[in-house]
Each structure stands twice: as structure tokens, then as C-alpha cells.
PQR file of N, CA, C, O and H, with PARSE charges and radii, in Angstrom:
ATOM      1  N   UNK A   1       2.647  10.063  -3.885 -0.4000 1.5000
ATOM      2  CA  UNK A   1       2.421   8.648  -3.654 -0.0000 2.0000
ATOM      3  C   UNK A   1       1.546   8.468  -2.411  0.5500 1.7000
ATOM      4  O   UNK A   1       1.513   9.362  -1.565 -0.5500 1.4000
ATOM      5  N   UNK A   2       0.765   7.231  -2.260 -0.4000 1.5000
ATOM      6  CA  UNK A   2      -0.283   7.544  -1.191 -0.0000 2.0000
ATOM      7  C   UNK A   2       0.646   6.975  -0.225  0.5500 1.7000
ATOM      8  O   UNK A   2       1.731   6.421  -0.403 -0.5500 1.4000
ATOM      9  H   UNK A   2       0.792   6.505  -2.947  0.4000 1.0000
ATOM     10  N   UNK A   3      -0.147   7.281   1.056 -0.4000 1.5000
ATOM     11  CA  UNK A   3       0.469   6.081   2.431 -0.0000 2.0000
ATOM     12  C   UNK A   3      -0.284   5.475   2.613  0.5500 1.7000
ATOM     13  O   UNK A   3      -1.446   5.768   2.332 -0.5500 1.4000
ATOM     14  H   UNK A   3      -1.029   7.730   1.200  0.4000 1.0000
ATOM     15  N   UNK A   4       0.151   4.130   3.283 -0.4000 1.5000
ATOM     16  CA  UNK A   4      -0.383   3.011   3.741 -0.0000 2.0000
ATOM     17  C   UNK A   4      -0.862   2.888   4.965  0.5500 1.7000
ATOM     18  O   UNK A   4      -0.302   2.134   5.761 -0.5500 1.4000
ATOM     19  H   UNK A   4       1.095   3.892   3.512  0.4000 1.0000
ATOM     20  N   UNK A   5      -2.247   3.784   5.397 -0.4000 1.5000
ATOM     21  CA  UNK A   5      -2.237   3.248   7.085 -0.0000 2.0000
ATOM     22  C   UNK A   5      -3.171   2.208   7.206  0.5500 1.7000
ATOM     23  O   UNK A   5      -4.075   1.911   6.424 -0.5500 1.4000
ATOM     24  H   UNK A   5      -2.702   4.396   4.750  0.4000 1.0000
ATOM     25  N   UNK A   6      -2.723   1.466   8.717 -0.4000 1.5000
ATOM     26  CA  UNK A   6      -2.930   0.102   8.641 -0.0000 2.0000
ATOM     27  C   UNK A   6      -3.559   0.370  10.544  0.5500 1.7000
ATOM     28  O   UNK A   6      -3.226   0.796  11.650 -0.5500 1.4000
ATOM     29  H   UNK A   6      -1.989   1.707   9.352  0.4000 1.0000
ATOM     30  N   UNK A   7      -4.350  -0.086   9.979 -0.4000 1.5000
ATOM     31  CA  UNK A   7      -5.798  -0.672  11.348 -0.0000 2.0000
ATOM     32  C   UNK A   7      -5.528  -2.225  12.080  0.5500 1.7000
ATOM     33  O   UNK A   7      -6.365  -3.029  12.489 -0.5500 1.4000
ATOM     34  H   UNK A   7      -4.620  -0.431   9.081  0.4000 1.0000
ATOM     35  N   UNK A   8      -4.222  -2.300  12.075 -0.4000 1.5000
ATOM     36  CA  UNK A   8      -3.937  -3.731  11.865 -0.0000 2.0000
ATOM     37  C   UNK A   8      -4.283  -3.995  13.758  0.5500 1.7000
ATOM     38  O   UNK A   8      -5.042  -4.857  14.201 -0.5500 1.4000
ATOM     39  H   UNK A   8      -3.542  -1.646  11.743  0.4000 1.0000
ATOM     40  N   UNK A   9      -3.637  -3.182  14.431 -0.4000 1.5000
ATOM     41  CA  UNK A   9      -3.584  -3.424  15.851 -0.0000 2.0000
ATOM     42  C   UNK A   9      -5.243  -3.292  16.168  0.5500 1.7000
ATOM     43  O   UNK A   9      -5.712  -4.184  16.874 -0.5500 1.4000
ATOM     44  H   UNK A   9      -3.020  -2.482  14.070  0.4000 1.0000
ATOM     45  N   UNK A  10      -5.900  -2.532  15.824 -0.4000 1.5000
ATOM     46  CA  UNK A  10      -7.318  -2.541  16.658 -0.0000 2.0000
ATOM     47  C   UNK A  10      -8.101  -3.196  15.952  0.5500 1.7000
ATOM     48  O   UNK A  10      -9.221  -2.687  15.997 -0.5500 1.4000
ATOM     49  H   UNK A  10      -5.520  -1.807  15.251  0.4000 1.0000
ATOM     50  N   UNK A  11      -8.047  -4.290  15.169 -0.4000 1.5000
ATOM     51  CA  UNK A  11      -8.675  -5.788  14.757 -0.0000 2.0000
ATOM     52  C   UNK A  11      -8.314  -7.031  15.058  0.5500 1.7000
ATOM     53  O   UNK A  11      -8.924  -8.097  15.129 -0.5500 1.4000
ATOM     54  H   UNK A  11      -7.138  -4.703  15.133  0.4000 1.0000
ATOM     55  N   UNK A  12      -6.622  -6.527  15.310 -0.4000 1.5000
ATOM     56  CA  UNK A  12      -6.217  -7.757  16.194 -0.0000 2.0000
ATOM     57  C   UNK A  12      -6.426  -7.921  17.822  0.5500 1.7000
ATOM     58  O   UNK A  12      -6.481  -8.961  18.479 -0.5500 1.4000
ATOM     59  H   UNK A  12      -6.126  -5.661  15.252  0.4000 1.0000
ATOM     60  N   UNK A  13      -6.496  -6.929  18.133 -0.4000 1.5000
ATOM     61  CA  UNK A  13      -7.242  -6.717  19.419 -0.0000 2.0000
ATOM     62  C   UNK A  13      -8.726  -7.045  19.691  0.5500 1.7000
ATOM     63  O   UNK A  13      -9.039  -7.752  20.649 -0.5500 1.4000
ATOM     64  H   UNK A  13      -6.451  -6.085  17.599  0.4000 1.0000
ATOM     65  N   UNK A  14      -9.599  -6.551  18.879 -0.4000 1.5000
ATOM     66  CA  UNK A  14     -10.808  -6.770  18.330 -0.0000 2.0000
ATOM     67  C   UNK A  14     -10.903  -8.825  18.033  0.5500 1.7000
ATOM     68  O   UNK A  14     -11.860  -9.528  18.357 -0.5500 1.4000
ATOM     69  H   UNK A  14      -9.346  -5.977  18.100  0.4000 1.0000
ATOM     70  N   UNK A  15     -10.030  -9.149  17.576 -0.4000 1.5000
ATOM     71  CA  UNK A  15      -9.958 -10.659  17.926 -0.0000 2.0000
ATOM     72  C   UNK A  15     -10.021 -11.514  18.356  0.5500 1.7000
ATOM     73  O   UNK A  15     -10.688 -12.525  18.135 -0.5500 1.4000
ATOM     74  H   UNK A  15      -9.253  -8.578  17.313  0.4000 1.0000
ATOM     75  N   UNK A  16      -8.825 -11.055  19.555 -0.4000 1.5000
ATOM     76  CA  UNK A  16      -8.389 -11.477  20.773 -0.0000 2.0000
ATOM     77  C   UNK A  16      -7.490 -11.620  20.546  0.5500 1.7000
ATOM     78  O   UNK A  16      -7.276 -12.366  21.501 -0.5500 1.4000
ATOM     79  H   UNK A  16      -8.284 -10.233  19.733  0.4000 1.0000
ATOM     80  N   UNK A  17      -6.434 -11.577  19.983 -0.4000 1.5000
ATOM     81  CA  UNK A  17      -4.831 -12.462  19.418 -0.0000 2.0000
ATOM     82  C   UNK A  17      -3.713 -11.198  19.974  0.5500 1.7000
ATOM     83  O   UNK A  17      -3.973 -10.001  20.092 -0.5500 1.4000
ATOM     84  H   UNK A  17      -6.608 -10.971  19.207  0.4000 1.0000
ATOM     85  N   UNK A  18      -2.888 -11.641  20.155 -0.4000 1.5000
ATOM     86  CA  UNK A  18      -1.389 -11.271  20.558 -0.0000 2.0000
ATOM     87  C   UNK A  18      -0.936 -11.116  19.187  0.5500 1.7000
ATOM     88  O   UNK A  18      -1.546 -11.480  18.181 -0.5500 1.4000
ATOM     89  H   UNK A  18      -2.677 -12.614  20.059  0.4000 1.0000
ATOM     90  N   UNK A  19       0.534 -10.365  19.261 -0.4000 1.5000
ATOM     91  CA  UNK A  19       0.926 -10.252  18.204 -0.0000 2.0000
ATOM     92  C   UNK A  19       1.454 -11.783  17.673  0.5500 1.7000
ATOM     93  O   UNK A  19       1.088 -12.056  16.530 -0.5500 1.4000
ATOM     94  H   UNK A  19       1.030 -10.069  20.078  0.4000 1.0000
ATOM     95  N   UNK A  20       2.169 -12.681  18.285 -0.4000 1.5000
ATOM     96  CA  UNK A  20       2.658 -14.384  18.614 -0.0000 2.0000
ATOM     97  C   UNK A  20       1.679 -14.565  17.655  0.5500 1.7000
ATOM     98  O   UNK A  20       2.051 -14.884  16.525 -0.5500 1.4000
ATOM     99  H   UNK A  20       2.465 -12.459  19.213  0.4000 1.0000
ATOM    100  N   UNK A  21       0.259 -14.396  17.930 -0.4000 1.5000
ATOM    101  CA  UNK A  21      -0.759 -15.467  17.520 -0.0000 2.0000
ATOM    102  C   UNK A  21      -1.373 -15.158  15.858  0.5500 1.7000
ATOM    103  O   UNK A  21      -1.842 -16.005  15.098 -0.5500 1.4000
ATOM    104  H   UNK A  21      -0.043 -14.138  18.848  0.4000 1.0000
ATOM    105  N   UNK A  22      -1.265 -14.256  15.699 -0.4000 1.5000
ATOM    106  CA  UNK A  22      -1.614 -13.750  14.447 -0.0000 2.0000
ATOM    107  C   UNK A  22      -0.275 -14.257  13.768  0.5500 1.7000
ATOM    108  O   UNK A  22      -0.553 -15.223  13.057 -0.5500 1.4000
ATOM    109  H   UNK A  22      -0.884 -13.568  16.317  0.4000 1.0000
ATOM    110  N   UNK A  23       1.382 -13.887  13.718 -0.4000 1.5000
ATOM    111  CA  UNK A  23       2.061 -14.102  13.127 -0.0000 2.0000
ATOM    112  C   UNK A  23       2.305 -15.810  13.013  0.5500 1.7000
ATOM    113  O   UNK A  23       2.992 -16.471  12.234 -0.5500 1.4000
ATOM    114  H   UNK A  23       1.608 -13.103  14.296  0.4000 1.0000
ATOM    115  N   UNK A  24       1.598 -16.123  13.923 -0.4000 1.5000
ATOM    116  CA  UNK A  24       1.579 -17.606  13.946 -0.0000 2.0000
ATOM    117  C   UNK A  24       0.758 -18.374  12.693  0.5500 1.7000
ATOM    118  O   UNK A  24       1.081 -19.274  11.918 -0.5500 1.4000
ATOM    119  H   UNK A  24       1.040 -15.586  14.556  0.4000 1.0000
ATOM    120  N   UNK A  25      -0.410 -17.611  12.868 -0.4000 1.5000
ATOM    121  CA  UNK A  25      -1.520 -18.298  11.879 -0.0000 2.0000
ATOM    122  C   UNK A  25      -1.073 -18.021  10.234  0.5500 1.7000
ATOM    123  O   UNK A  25      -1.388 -18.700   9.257 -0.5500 1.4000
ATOM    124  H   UNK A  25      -0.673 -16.880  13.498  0.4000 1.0000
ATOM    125  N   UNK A  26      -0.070 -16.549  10.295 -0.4000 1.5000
ATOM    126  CA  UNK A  26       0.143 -15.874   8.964 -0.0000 2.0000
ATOM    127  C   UNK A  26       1.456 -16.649   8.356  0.5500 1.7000
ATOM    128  O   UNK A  26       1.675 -16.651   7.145 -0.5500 1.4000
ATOM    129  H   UNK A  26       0.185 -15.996  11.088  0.4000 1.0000
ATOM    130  N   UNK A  27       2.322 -17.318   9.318 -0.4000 1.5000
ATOM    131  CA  UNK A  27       3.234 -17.972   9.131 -0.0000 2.0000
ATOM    132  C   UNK A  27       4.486 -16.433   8.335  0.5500 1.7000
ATOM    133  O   UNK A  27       5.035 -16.224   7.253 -0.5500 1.4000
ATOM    134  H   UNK A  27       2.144 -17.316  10.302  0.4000 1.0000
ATOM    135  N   UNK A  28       4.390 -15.720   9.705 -0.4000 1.5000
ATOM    136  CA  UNK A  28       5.588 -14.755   9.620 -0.0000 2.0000
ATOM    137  C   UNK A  28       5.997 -14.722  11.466  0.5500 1.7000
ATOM    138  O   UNK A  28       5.404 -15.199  12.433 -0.5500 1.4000
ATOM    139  H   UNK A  28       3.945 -15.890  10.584  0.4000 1.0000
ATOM    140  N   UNK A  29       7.621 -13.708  11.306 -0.4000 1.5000
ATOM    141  CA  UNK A  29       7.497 -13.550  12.457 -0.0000 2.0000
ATOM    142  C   UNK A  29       6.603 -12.417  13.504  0.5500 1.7000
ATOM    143  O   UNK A  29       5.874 -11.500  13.125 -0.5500 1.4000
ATOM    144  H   UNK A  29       8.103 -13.321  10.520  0.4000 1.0000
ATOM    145  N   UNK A  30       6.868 -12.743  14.652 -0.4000 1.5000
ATOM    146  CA  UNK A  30       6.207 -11.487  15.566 -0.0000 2.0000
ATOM    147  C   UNK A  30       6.796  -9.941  14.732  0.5500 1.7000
ATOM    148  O   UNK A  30       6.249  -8.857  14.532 -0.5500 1.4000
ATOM    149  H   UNK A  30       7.460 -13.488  14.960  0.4000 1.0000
ATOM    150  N   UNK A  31       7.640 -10.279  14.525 -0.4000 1.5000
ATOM    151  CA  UNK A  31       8.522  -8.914  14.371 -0.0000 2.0000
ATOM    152  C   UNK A  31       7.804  -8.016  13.291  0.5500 1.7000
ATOM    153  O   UNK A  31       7.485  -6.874  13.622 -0.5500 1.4000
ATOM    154  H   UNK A  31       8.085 -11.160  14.687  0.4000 1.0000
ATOM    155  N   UNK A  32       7.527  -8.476  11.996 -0.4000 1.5000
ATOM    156  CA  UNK A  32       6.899  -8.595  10.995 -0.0000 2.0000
ATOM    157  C   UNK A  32       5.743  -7.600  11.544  0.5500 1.7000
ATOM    158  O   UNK A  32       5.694  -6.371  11.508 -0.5500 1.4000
ATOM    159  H   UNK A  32       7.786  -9.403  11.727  0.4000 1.0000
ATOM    160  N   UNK A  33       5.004  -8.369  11.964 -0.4000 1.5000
ATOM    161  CA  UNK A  33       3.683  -7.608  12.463 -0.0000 2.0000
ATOM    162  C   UNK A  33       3.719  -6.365  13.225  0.5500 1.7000
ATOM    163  O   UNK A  33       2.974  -5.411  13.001 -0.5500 1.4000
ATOM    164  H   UNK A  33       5.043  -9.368  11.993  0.4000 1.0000
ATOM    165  N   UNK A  34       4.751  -6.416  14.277 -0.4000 1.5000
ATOM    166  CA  UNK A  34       5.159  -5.128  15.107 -0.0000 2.0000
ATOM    167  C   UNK A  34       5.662  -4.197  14.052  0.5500 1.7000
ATOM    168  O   UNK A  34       5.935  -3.070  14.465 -0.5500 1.4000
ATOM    169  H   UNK A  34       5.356  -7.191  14.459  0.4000 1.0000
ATOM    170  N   UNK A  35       5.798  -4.369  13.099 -0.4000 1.5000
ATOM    171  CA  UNK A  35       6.581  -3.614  12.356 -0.0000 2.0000
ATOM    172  C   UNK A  35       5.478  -2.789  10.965  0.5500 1.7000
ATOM    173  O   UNK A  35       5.571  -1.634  10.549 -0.5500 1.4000
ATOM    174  H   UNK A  35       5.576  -5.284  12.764  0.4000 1.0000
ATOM    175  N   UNK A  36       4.619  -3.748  10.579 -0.4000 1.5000
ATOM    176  CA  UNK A  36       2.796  -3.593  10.168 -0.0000 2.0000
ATOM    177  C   UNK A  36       2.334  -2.572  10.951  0.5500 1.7000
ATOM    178  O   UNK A  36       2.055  -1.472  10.476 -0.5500 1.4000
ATOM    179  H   UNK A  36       4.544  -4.686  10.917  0.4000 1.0000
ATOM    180  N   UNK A  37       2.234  -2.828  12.050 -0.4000 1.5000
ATOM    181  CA  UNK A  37       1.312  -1.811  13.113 -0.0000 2.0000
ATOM    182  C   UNK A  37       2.105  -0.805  13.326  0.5500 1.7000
ATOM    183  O   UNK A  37       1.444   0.217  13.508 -0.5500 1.4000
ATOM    184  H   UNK A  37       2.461  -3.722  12.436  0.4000 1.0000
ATOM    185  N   UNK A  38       3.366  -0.614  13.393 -0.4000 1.5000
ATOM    186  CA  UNK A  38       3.583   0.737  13.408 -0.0000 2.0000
ATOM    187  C   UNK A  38       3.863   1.544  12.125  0.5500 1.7000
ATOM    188  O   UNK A  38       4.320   2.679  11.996 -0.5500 1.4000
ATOM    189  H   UNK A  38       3.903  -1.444  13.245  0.4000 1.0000
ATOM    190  N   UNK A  39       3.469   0.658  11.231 -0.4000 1.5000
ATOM    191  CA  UNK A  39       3.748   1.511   9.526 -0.0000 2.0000
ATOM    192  C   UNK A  39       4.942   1.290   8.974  0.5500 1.7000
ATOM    193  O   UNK A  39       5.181   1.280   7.766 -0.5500 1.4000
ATOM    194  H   UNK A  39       3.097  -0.265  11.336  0.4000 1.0000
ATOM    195  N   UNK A  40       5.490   1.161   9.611 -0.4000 1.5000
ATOM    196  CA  UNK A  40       7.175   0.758   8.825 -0.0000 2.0000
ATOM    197  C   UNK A  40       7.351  -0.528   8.025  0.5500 1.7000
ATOM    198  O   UNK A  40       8.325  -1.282   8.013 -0.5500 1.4000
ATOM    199  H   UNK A  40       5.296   1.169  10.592  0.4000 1.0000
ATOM    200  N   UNK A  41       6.197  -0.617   7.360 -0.4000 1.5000
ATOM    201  CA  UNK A  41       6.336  -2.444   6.272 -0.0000 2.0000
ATOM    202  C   UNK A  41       4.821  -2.416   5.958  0.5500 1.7000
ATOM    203  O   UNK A  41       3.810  -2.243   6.639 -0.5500 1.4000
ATOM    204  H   UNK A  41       5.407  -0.005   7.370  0.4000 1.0000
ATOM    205  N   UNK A  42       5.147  -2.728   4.274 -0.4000 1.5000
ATOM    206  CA  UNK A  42       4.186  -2.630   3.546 -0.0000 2.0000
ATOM    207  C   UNK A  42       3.752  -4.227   3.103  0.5500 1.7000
ATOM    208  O   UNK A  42       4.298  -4.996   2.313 -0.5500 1.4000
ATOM    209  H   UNK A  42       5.969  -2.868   3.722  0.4000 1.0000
ATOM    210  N   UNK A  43       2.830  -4.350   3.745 -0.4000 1.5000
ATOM    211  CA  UNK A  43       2.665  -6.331   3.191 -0.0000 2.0000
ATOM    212  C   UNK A  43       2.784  -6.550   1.461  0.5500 1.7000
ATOM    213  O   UNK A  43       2.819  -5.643   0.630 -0.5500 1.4000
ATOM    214  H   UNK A  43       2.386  -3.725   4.387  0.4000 1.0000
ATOM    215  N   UNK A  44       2.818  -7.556   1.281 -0.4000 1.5000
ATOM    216  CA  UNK A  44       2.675  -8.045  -0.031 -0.0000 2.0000
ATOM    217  C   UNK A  44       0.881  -8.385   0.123  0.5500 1.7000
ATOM    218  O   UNK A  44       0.175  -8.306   1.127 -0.5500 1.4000
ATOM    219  H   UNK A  44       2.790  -8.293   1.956  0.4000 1.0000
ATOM    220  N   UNK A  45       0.523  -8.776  -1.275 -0.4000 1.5000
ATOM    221  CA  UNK A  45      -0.685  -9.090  -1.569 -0.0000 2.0000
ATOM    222  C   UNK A  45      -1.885  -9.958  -0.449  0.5500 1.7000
ATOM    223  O   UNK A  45      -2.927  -9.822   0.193 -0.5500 1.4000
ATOM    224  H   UNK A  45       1.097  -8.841  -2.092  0.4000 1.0000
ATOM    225  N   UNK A  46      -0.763 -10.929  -0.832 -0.4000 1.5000
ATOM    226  CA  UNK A  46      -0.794 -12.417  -0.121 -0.0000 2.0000
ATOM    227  C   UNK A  46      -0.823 -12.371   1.529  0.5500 1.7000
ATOM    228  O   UNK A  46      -1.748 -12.767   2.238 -0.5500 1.4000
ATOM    229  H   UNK A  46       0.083 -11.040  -1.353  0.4000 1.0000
ATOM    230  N   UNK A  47       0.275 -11.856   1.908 -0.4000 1.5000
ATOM    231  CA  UNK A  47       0.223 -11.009   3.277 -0.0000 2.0000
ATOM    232  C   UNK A  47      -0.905 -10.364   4.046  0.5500 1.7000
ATOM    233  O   UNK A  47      -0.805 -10.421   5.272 -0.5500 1.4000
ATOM    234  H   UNK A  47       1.026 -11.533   1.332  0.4000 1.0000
ATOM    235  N   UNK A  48      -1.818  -9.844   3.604 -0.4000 1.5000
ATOM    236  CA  UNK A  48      -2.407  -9.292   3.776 -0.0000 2.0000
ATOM    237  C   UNK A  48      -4.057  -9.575   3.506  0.5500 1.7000
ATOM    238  O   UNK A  48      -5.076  -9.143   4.045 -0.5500 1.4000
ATOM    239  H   UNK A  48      -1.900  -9.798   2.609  0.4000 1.0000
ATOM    240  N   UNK A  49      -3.800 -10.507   2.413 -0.4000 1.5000
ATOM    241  CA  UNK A  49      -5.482 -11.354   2.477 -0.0000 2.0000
ATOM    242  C   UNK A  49      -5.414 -12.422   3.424  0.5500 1.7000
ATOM    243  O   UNK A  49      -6.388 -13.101   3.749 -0.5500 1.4000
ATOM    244  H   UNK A  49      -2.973 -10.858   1.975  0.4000 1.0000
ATOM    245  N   UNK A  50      -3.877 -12.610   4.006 -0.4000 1.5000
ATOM    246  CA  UNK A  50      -4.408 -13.927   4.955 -0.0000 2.0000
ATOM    247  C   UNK A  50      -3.939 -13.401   5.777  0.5500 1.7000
ATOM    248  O   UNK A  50      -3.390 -14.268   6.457 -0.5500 1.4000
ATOM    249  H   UNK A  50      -3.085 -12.058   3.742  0.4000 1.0000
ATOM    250  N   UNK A  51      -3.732 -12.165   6.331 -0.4000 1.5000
ATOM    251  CA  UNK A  51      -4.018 -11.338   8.233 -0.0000 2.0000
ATOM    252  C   UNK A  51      -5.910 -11.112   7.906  0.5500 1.7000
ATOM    253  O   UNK A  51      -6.742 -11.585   8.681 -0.5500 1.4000
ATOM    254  H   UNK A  51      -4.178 -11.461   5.778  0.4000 1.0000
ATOM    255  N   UNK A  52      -6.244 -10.427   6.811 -0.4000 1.5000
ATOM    256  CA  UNK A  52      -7.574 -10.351   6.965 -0.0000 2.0000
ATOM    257  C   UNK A  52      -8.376 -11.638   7.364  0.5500 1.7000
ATOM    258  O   UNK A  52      -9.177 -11.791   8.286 -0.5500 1.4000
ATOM    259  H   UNK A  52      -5.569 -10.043   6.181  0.4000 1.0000
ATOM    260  N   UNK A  53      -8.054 -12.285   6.663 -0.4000 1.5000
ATOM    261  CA  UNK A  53      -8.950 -13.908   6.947 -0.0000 2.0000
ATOM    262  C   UNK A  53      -8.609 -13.887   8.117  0.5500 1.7000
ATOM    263  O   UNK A  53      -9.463 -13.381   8.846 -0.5500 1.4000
ATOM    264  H   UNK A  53      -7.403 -12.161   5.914  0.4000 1.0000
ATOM    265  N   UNK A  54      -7.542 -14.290   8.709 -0.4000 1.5000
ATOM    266  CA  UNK A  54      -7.069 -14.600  10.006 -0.0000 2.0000
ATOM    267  C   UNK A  54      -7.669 -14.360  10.985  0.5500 1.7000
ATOM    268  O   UNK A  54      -8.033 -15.130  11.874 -0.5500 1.4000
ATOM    269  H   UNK A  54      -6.848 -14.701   8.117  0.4000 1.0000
ATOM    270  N   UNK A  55      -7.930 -12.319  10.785 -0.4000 1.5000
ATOM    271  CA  UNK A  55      -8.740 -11.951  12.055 -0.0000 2.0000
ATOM    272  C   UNK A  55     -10.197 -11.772  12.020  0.5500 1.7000
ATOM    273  O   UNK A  55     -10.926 -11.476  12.967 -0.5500 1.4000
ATOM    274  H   UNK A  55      -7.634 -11.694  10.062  0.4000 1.0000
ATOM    275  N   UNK A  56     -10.605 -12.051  10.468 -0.4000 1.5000
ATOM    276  CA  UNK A  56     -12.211 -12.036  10.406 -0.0000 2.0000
ATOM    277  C   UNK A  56     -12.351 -10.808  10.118  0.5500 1.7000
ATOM    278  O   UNK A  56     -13.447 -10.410  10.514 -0.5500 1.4000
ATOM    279  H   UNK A  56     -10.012 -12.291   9.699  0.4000 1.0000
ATOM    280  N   UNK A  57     -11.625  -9.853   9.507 -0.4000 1.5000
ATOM    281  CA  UNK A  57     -12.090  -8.315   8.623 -0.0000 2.0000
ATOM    282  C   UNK A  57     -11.763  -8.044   7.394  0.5500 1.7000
ATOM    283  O   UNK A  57     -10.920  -8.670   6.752 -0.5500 1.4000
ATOM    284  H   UNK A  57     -10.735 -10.175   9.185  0.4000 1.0000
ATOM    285  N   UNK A  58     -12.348  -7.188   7.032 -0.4000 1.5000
ATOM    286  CA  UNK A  58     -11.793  -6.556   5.316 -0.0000 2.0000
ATOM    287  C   UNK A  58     -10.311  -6.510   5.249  0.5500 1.7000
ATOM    288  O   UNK A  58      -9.587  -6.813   6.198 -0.5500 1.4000
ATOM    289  H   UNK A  58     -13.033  -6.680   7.554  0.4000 1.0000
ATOM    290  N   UNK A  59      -9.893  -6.119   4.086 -0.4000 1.5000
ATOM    291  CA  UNK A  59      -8.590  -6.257   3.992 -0.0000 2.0000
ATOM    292  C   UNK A  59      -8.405  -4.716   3.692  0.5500 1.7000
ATOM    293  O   UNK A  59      -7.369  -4.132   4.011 -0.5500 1.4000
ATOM    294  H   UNK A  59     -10.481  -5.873   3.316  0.4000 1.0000
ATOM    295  N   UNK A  60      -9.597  -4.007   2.982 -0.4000 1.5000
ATOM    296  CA  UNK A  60     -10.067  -2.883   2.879 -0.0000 2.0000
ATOM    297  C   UNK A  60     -10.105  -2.046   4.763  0.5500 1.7000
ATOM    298  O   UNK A  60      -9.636  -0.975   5.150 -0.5500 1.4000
ATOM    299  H   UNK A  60     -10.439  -4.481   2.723  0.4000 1.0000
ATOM    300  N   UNK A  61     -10.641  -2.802   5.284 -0.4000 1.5000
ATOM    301  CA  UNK A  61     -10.701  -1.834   6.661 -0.0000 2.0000
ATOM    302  C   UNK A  61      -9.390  -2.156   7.037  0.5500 1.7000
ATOM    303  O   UNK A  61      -8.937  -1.063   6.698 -0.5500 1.4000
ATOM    304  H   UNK A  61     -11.022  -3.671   4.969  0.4000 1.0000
ATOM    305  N   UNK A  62      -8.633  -2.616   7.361 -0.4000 1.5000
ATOM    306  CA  UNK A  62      -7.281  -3.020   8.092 -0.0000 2.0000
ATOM    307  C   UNK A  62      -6.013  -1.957   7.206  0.5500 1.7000
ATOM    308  O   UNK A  62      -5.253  -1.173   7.774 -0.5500 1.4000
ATOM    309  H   UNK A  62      -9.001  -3.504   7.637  0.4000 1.0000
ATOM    310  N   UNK A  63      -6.064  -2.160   6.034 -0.4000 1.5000
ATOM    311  CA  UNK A  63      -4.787  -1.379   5.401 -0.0000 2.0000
ATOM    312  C   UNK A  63      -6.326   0.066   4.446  0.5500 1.7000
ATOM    313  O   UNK A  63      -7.517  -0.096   4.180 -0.5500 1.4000
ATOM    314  H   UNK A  63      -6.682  -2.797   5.572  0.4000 1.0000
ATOM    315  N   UNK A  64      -5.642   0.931   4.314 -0.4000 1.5000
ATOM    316  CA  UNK A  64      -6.335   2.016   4.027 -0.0000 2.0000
ATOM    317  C   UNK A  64      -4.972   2.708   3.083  0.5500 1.7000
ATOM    318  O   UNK A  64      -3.770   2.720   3.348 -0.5500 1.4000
ATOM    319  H   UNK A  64      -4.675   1.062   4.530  0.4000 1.0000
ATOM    320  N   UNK A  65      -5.611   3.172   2.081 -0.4000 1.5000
ATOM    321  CA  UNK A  65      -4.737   4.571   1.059 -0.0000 2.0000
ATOM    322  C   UNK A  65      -5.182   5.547   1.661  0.5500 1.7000
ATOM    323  O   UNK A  65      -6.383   5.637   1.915 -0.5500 1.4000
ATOM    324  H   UNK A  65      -6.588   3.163   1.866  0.4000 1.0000
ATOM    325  N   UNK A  66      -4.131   6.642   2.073 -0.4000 1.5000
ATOM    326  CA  UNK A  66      -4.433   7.871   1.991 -0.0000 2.0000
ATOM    327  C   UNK A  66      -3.867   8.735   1.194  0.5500 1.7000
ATOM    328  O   UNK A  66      -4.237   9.909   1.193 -0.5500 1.4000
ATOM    329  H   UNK A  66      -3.155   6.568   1.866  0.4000 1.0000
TER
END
């Protein structure tokens, strides 16, 4: 089965946003996201096309199959 790594922290950085501010716009909690960036939670679909929008990148560069 592949893994899910996720580029999530160095686009949100690349942003400017806190973790607060992204989970804000995504309408999840902080926790959520801390939990994204270190790999331990796999977004849903939906999840994940609107962190991309959010921070202005692929959805392709941010989550990756390996």
C-alpha cells in the first residue's frame, strides 16, 4: 500500500499562516493539521482541495504517493 507524505508544513510556511490560520480558513481544528504534518491523518478528498486552495499550491505537491 503506498504512503502518504505530505509537504503540508513547508507551503504553509511558504504562505505565511500558522497552523490557527490555515485550520481556520479549512474550517477544522489546529489539531487536525498538526496531526497532517506529522503524517498521522490522511485527509479526505475535500480536505485537501481546500488546504490546497487555501495556501495557493497543488494538491499534487502538498500530499505525494510513495
Amino acid at each position: 500500500m503506498a504512503k502518504l507524505k505530505c509537504n503540508l508544513k513547508k507551503y504553509r510556511q511558504l504562505a505565511g499562516m500558522t497552523q490557527e490560520d490555515l485550520a481556520a480558513l479549512v474550517n477544522v481544528r489546529r489539531e487536525t493539521i498538526v496531526r497532517l504534518e506529522a503524517g498521522k491523518y490522511n485527509p479526505s478528498l475535500k480536505l485537501a482541495m481546500d488546504i490546497a486552495k487555501a495556501i495557493g499550491a497543488k494538491i499534487e505537491d502538498i500530499f505525494i504517493f510513495e
